[in-house]
ZAMARGU-4260 file (C-alpha; in steps of 0.2 Angstrom, whole numbers, plus 5000, padded with zeros to 4 digits):
<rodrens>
0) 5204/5003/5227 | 5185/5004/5231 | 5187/5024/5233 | 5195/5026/5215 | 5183/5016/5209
5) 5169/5027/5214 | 5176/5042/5211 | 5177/5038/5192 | 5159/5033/5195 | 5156/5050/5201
10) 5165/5058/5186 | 5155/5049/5173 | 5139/5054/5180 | 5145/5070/5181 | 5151/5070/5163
15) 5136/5065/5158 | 5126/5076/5167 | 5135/5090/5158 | 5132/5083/5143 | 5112/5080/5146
20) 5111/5097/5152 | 5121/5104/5136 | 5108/5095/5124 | 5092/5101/5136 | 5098/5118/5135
25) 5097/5118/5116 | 5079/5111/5117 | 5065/5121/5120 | 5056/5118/5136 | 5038/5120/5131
30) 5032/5127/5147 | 5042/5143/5145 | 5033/5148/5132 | 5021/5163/5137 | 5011/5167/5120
35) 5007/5163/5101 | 5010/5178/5094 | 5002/5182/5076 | 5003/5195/5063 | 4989/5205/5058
40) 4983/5197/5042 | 4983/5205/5027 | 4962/5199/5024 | 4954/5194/5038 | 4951/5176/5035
45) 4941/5163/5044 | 4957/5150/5038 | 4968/5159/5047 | 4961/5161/5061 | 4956/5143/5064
50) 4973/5138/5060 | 4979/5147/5075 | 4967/5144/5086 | 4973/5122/5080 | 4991/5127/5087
55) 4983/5134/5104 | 4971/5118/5107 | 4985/5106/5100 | 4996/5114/5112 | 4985/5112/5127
60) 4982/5092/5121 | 4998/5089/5119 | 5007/5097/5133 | 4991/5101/5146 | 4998/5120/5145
65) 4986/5135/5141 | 4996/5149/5129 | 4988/5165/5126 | 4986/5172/5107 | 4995/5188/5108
70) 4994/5204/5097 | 5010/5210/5104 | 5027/5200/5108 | 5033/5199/5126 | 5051/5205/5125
75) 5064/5190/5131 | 5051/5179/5134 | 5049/5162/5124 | 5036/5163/5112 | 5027/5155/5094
80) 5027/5168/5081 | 5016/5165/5068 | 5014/5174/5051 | 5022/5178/5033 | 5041/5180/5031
85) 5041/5198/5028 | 5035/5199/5045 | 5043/5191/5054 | 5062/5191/5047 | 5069/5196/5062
90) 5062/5183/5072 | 5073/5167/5061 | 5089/5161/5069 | 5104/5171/5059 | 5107/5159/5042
95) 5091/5155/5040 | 5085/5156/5022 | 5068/5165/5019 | 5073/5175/5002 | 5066/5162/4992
100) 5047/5169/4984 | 5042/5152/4978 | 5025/5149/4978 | 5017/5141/4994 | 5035/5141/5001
105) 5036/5139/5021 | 5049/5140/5033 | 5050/5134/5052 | 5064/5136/5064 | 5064/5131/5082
110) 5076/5135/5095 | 5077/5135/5114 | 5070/5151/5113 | 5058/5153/5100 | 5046/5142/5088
115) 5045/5153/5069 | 5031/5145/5060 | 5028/5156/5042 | 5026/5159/5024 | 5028/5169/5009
120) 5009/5173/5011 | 4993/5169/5021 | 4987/5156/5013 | 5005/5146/5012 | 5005/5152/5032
125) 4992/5141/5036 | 5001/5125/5027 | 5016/5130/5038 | 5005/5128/5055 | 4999/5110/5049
130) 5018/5105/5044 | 5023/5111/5062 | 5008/5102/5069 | 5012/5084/5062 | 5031/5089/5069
135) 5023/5088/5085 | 5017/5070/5078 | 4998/5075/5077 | 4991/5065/5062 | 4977/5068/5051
140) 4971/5055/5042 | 4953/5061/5039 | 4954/5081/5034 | 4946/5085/5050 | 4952/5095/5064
145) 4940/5086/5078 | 4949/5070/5071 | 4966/5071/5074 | 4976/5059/5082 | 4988/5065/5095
150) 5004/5055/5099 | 5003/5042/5117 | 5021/5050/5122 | 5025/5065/5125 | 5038/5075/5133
155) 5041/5096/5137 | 5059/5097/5126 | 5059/5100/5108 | 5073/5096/5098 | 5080/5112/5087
160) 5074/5109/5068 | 5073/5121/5052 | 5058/5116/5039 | 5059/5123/5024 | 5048/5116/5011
165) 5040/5120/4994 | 5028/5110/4986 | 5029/5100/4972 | 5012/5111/4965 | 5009/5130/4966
170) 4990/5123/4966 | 4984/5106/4973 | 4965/5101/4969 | 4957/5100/4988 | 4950/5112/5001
175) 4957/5103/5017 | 4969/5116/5027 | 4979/5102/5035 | 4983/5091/5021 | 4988/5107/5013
180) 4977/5109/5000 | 4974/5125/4989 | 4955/5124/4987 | 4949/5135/4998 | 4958/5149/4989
185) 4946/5147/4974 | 4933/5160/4977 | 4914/5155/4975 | 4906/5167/4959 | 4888/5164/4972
190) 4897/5175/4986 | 4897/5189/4972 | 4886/5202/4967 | 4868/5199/4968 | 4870/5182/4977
195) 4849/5178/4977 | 4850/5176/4960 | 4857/5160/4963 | 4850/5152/4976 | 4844/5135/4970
200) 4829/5133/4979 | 4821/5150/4973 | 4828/5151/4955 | 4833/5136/4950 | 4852/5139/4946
205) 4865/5127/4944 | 4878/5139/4946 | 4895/5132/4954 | 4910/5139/4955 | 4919/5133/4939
210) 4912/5139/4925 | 4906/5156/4929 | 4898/5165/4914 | 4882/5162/4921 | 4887/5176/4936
215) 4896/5187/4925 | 4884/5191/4913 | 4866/5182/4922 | 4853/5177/4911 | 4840/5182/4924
220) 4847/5202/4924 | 4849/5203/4903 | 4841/5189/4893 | 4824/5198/4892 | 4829/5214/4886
225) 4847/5210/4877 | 4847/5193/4869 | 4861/5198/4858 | 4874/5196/4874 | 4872/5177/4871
230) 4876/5166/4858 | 4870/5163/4841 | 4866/5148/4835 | 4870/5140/4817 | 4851/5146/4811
235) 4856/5164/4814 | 4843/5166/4831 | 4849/5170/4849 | 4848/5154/4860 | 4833/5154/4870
240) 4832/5158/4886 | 4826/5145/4894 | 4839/5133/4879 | 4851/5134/4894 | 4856/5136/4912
245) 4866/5145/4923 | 4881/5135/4922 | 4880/5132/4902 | 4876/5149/4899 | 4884/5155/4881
250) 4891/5172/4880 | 4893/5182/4862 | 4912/5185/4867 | 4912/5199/4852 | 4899/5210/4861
255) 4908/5223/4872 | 4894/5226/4880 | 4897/5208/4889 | 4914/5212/4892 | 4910/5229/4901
260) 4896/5220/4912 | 4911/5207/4914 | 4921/5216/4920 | 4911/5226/4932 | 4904/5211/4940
265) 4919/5203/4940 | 4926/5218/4951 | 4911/5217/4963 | 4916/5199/4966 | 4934/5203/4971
270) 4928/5216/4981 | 4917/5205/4991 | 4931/5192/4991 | 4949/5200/4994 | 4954/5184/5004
275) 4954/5173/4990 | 4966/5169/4978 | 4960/5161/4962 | 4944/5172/4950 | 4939/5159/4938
280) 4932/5167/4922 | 4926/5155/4911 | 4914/5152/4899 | 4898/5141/4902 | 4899/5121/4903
285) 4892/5119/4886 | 4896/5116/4864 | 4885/5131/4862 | 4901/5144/4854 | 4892/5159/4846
290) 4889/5160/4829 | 4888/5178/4824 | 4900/5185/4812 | 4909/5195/4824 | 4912/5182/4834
295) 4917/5170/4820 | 4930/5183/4813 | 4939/5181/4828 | 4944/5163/4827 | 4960/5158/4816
300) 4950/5144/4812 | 4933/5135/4810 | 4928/5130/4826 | 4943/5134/4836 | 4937/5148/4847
305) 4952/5152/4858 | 4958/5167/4852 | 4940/5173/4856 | 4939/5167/4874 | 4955/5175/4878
310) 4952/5193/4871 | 4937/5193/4884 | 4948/5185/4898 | 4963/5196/4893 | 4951/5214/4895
315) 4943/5207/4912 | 4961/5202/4917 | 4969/5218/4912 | 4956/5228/4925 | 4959/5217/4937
320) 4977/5216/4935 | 4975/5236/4938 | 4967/5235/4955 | 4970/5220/4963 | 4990/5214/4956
325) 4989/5199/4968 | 4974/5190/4960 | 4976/5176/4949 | 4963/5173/4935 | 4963/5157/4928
330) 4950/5151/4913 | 4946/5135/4907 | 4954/5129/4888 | 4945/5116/4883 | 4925/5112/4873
335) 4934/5121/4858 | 4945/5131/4864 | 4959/5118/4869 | 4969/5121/4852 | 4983/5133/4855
340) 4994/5146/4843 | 5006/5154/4840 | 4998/5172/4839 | 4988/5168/4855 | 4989/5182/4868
345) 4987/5178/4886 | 4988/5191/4899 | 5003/5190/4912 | 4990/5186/4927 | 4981/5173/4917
350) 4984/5154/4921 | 4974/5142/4909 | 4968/5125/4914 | 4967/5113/4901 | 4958/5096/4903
355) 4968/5079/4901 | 4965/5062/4899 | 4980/5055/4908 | 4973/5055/4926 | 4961/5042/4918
360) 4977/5030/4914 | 4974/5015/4925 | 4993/5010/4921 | 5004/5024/4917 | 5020/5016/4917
365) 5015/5002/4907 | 5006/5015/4894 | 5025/5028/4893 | 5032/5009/4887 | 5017/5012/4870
370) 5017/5030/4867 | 5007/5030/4851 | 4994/5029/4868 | 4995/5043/4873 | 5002/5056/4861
375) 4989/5070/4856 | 4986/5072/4876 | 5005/5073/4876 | 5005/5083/4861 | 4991/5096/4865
380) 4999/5100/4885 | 5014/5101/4878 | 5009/5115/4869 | 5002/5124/4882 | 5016/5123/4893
385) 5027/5130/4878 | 5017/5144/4876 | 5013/5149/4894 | 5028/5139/4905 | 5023/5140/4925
390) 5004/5145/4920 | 4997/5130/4916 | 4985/5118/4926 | 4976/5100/4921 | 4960/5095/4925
395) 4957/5075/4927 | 4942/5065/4928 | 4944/5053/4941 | 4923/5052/4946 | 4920/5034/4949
400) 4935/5025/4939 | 4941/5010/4945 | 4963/5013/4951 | 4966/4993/4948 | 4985/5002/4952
405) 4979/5015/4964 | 4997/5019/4972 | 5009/5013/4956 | 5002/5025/4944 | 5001/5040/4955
410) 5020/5045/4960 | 5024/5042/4940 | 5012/5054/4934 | 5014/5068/4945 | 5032/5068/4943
415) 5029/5068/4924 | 5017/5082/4928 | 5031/5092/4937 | 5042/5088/4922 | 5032/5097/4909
420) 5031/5111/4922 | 5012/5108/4925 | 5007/5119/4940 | 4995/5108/4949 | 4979/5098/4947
425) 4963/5110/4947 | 4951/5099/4950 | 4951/5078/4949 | 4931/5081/4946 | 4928/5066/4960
430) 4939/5053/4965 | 4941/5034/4959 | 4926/5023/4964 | 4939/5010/4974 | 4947/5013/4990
435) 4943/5031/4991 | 4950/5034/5008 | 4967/5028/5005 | 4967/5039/4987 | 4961/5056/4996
440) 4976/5054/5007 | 4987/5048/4999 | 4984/5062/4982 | 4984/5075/4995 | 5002/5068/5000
445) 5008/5068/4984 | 5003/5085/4976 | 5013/5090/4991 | 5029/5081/4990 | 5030/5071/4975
450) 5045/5063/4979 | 5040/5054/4996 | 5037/5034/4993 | 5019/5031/4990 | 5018/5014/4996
455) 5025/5019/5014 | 5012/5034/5013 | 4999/5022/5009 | 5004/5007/5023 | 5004/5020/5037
460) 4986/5026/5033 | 4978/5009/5029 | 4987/5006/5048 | 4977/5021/5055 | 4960/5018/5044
465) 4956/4999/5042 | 4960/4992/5062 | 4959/4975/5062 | 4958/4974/5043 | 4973/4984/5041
470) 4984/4968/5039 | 4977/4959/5025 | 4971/4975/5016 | 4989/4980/5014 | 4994/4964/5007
475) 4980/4967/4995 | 4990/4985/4992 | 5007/4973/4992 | 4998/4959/4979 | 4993/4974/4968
480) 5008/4981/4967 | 5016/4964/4964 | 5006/4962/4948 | 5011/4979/4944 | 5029/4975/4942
485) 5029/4961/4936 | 5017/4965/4921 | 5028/4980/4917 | 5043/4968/4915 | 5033/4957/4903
490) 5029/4971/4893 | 5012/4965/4890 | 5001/4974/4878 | 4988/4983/4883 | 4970/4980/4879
495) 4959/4994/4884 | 4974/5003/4892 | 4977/4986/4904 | 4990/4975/4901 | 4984/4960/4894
500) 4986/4948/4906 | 4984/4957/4923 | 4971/4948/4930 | 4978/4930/4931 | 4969/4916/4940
505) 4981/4915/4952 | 4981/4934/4955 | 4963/4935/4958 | 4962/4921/4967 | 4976/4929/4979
510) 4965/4946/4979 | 4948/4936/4984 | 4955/4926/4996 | 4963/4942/5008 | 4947/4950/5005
515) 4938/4936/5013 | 4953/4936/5028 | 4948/4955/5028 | 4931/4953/5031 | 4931/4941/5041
520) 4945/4951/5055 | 4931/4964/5056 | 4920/4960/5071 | 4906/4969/5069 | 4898/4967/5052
525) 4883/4979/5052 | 4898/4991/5054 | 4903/5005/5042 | 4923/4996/5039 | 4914/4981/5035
530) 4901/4986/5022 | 4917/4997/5013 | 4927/4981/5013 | 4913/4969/5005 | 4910/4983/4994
535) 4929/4986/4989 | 4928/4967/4986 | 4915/4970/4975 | 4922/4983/4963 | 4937/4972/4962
540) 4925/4959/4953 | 4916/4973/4942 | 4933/4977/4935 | 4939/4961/4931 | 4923/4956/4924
545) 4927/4967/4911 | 4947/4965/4910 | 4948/4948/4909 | 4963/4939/4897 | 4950/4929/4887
550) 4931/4929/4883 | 4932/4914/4872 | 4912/4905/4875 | 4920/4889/4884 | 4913/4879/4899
555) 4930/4887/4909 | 4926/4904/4905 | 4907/4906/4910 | 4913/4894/4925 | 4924/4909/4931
560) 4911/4919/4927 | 4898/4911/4937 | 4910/4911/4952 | 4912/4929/4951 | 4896/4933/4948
565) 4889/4924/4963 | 4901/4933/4973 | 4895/4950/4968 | 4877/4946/4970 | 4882/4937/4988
570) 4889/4954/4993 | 4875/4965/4983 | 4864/4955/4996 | 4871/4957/5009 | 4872/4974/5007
575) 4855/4978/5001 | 4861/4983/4986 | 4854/4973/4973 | 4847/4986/4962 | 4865/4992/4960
580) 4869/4973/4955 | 4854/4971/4941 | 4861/4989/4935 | 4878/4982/4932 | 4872/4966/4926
585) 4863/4977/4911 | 4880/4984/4906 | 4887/4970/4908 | 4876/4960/4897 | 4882/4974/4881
590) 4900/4970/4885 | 4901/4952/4885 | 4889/4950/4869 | 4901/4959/4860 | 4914/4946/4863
595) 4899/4932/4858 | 4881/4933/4855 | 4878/4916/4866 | 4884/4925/4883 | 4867/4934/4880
600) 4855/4920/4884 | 4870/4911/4895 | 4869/4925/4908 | 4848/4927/4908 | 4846/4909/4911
605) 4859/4912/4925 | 4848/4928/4931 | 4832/4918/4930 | 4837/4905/4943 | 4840/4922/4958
610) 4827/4922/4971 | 4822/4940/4968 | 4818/4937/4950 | 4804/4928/4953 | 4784/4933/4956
615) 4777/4936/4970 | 4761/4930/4975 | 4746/4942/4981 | 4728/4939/4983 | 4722/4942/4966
620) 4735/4934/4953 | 4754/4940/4952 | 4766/4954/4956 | 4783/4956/4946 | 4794/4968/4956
625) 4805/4979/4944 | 4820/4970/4948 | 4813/4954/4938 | 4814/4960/4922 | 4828/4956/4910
630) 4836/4968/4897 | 4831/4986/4904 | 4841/4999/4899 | 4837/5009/4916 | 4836/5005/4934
635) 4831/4996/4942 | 4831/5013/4953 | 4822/5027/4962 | 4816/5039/4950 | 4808/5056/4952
640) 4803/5067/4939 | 4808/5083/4935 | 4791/5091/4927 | 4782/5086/4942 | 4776/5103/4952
645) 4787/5109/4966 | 4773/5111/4979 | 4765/5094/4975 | 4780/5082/4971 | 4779/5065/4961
650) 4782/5052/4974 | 4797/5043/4971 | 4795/5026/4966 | 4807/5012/4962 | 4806/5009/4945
655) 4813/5001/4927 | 4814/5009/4912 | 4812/5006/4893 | 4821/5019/4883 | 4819/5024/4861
660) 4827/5016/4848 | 4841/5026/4848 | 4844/5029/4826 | 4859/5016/4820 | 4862/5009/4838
665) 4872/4993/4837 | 4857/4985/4850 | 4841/4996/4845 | 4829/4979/4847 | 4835/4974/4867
670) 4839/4992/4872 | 4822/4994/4867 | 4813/4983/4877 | 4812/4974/4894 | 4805/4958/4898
675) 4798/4945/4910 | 4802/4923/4911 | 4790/4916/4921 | 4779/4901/4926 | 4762/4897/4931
680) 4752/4887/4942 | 4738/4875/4931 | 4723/4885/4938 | 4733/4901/4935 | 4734/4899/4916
685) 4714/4901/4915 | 4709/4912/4929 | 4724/4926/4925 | 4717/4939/4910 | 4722/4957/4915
690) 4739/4963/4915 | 4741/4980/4925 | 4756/4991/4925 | 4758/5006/4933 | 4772/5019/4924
695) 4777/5037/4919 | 4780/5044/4902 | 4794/5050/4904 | 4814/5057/4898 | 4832/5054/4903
700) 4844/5064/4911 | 4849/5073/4899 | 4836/5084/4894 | 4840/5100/4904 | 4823/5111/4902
705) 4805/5104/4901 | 4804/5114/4884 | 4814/5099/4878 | 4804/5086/4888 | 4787/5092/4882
710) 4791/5089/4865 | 4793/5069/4866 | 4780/5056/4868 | 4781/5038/4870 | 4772/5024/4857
715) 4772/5008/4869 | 4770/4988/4860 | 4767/4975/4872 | 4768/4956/4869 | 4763/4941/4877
720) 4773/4924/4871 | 4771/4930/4855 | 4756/4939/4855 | 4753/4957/4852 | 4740/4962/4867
725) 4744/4984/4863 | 4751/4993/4854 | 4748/5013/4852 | 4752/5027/4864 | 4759/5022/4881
730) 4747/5033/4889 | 4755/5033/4905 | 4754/5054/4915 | 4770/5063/4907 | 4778/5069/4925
735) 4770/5058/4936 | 4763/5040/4939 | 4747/5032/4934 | 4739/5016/4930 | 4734/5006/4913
740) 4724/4987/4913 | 4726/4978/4898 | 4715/4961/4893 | 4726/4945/4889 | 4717/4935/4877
745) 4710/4916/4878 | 4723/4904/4881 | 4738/4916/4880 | 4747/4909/4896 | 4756/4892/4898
750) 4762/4886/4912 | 4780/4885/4908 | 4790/4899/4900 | 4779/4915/4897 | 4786/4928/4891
755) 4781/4944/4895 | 4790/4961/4882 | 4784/4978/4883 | 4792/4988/4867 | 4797/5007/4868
760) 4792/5011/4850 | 4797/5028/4847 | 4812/5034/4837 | 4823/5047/4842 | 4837/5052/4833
765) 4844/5066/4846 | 4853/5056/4859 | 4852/5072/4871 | 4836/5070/4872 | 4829/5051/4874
770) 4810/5048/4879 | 4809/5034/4892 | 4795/5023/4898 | 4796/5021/4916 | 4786/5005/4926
775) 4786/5003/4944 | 4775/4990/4946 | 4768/4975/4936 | 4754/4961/4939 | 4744/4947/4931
780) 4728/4947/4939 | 4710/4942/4939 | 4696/4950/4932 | 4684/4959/4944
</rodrens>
């Protein structure tokens, strides 16, 4: 009995053993393999190359085994092969599809005796290698190669497996490699032709790599002796040279002598660039169309200027097309020539890129439920996709908006995209202000394979990114998404594209309170996770500051109001980042006195009572740091000024500023003045009779040349609890900072609630162009 008994033990085990050895034979012992074996590229491309090279150090991580990079394959020995389809056709197992010429398509196959990792092309190569790499379970959540998280347990045998994947998007906005990203296939205009001509720091350019007329037609080469190649303005002169920058330059489209220097340079730089991919020809970042007749005869209508954009991209596409048929020129359609027709002609190797609005919808589903939101952007892309199906790309704007629905709205959108037959998102110009990390990843994710779940994307990073946080910040994701639904079934209306009532007490309280649990999970809080969890908390308030369901004046509401706030300075704080705080404040103030005038005085008297807006006290009188004054419509901040000389600098200073009366602005009186609460000690109101500031005359941002800055200066009005002590010239240095003393009159200063105003006087109609009075430090002091 106990024999038999045994012997069916003995032919189990052997059974089995049969069976295990049956499965392991089908796997692929790692350490048999003897070589990575690549295909000469087509280019020689730096990408490439360090893609292999990740396979051979990943190998060696993974499985502690040095294999070679080979040129040749060993015969009957196991190997990688790397490379494009074409290549390596005979190196699939038999049924293995690889026919398919979709765009970025890749297919791998592994075997006991062979790994096949490839593409349709280079570029679509290199996706494949990172797709094979996270099969291996490498991880990249930070789009670097030195940051990649190997798996804890590993083992020699690797299961057979076929890949075969196209993405969602023939372009996806990005340059990193291993999330798959088509980027780095845009070529850089700077790498072309006559390169020095736009190094910054000797010329001055602002030439980037999206709007490129400034390289095809450089103002530093032509403007002196052929004005005509740029635009006209409406008073029948040629812009003037120094009217605009590299990247606004405006071409005369008509003159085809620009479109046979075009061309030419536009060959040089594919020359110097056969690698890349993508050639954008594209006219400058500006409003400036040219105004000649010729020009003008060319569009169907006033002010619509594609048809002339696209006869100069179609020529410098058609040479193009001629000698390199694999390059794909894409141009921008948008800045007056975003109107399509009928009659339009685009040549077959043109793709257009139009820009959209809808990557700025904070609550897409909720916005498809109103479509009267949203119809001319629906209307004007799908025209475009109508005209030129499979050719078209959008350009969103995503530079510091707050995503209150940061996962929600992403899957819905993109799959709408993909829908219309949109190709991909060119550029997202940025990324959201709120939890940047999580969006990079999970966007990049997406664009890939639209149809994965973005919540379960977003969990497993914010497992791998917050650490001890990780918990509570996905039931923040959770709570969001919660709220999400459940306003979308209300079918609330939307005010300012939010539903109405999205920020509930109860909601936001929810939100605060797993922040604070967040934060304090955190161990060390002079860490980086830290600071980007108090500072996440803090852009939650900003945004419902401004989304709130009601800003009826009522005791509840400036209650509320008073709690956030406090919150938000708390963090600013303890983050050193009060400045920011005071900035937002000043917008803040605009919004909320829109919805009542009393919120005005409400929210200063709250300001007043902050530590940091009070005076300090020096040896002679008073000091009023910048931050202390109310109503400034700039800064607090760090300002430097653009006239000052390169080879002796202004020094930077931290500064307010008062801007002009801007002509009919709703608010010309506060925008136009800053101002000071304070008290005084008895002795002070008598002994305290200069006031010094130091300043700069000044402009804003956006006056682009110093032609334009030279032309404005500043009338400055000071008053003093009523009492005009200046008024006349500001008199501060135009590009630099200097100092002015002004006497206070007998028995102008009270001990309780002076008020100090300084007045920017001067009257501006052109809001381009805006004249500022900058102050950086302010005293009360006594005479000498």
């Amino acid at each position: 009995m106990k024999l038999n008994r045994t012997f069916k033990i003995i032919t189990v085990y052997l059974y089995l053993s049969i069976a295990v050895n049956a499965i392991i034979s089908q796997e692929l012992n790692v350490s048999n393999i003897k070589g990575i074996y690549t295909c000469p590229p087509t280019e020689e491309m730096p990408e490439y190359t360090q893609s292999i090279q990740a396979v051979q150090e990943s190998m060696k991580i993974l499985y502690e085994i040095d294999i070679p990079i080979v040129t040749n394959a060993i015969n009957d020995k196991t190997m990688i092969f790397i490379g494009t389809k074409d290549k390596l056709k005979s190196k699939f197992p038999k049924n293995t599809d690889i026919n398919s010429k979709a765009t970025g398509e890749i297919t791998i196959t592994c075997n006991s005796k062979m790994i096949t990792i490839a593409g349709n092309d280079q570029w679509s190569t290199i996706f494949a290698i990172y797709t094979f790499l996270e099969k291996l379970g490498i991880r990249y959540y930070q789009p670097y190669i030195h940051m990649a998280i190997f798996p804890k347990e590993k083992s020699l045998y690797i299961k057979p497996f076929v890949i075969s994947q196209t993405p969602t998007f023939a372009y996806r906005n990005g340059s990193a490699l291993m999330w798959k990203q088509t980027g780095s296939e845009v070529a850089d205009c700077r790498k072309g032709l006559n390169p020095e001509l736009f190094v910054k720091k000797n010329t001055g350019s602002d030439l980037w790599i999206d709007h490129t007329a400034g390289y095809l037609v450089p103002k530093l080469m032509f403007y002196d002796k052929h004005p005509e190649y740029y635009a006209m303005l409406r008073n029948g002169k040629r812009i003037a040279k120094d009217a605009f920058t590299d990247h606004r330059t405006p071409l005369c489209l008509s003159n085809p002598d620009v479109t046979s220097i075009s061309i030419k340079r536009a060959l040089g730089w594919i020359d110097k660039n056969k690698d890349k991919r993508y050639f954008m020809i594209t006219y400058g970042d500006t409003g400036n169309w040219c105004q000649c007749p010729n020009c003008l005869k060319l569009d169907p209508k006033k002010e619509e200027y594609i048809n002339r954009l696209m006869k100069w991209v179609n020529a410098i596409a058609d040479a193009v097309g001629q000698k390199y048929p694999d390059k794909i020129i894409t141009t921008f359609a948008y800045g007056g020539s975003d109107k399509p027709n009928t009659d339009i002609n685009i040549a077959p190797n043109v793709n257009i890129i139009g820009s959209t609005g809808l990557g700025n919808i904070p609550f897409w589903d909720h916005a498809r439920k109103h479509p009267d939101t949203l119809k001319s952007s629906f209307t004007k892309l799908e025209h475009w996709v109508e005209i030129i199906p499979n050719r078209y790309f959008v350009c969103e704007y995503l530079s510091n908006v707050y995503r209150a629905a940061l996962v929600d709205t992403m899957q819905s959108r993109l799959k709408f995209y993909r829908e219309q037959g949109v190709q991909g998102i060119f550029y997202t110009y940025g990324v959201p202000s709120n939890f940047r990390p999580v969006w990079r990843y999970l966007f990049a994710k997406m664009v890939w394979n639209v149809e994965q779940n973005p919540q379960d994307i977003a969990d497993t990073f914010i497992d791998a990114y917050y650490g001890d946080a990780s918990t509570n910040i996905k039931e923040i994701f959770n709570a969001y998404h919660q709220q999400y639904v459940k306003t979308l079934k209300n079918n609330d209306d939307l005010v300012r594209m939010y539903p109405q009532n999205y920020y509930t007490d109860n909601f936001v309280n929810t939100i605060l309170s797993l922040f604070k649990k967040a934060e304090a999970a955190i161990q060390e809080k002079s860490g980086k996770l830290y600071k980007e969890i108090i500072m996440e908390e803090s852009l939650f308030i900003d945004d419902l500051l401004v989304h709130l369901p009601d800003y009826t004046f009522t005791t509840k509401t400036t209650q509320k109001l008073q709690i956030y706030l406090t919150r938000s300075r708390n963090i600013a704080i303890q983050s050193e980042t009060s400045a920011d705080f005071l900035r937002k404040i000043t917008r803040f103030r605009f919004f909320l006195e829109k919805h009542d005038s009393r919120y005005h005085d409400w929210l200063n008297i709250w300001l007043g009572k902050q530590s940091y807006m009070k005076p300090i006290k020096i040896a002679n009188g008073l000091q009023f740091p910048p931050e202390s004054f109310l109503d400034v419509d700039y800064g607090p901040d760090t300002y430097t000024s653009k006239l000052s000389n390169p080879k002796v600098p202004t020094p930077p200073k931290f500064c307010i500023g008062i801007k002009t009366m801007l002509k009919n602005h709703p608010r010309v009186q506060n925008r136009a003045r800053a101002y000071i609460k304070f008290d005084l000690d008895k002795d002070q109101t008598n002994t305290l009779s200069i006031l010094e500031l130091e300043g700069q005359d000044a402009v804003n941002r956006w006056a682009h040349t110093s032609r334009m800055m030279e032309k404005y200066a500043d009338d400055m009005q000071i008053m003093l609890n009523g009492h005009q002590i200046f008024r006349g010239p500001c008199g501060f240095v135009r590009g630099n900072w200097s100092r002015r003393q002004f006497p206070i009159p007998p028995n102008t200063l009270k001990e309780k609630y002076n008020i100090l105003e300084i007045y920017n006087l001067t009257r501006n109609s052109w809001p381009l162009v805006t004249a500022i009075i900058l102050i950086s430090d302010t005293k009360l002091i006594k005479a000498p």
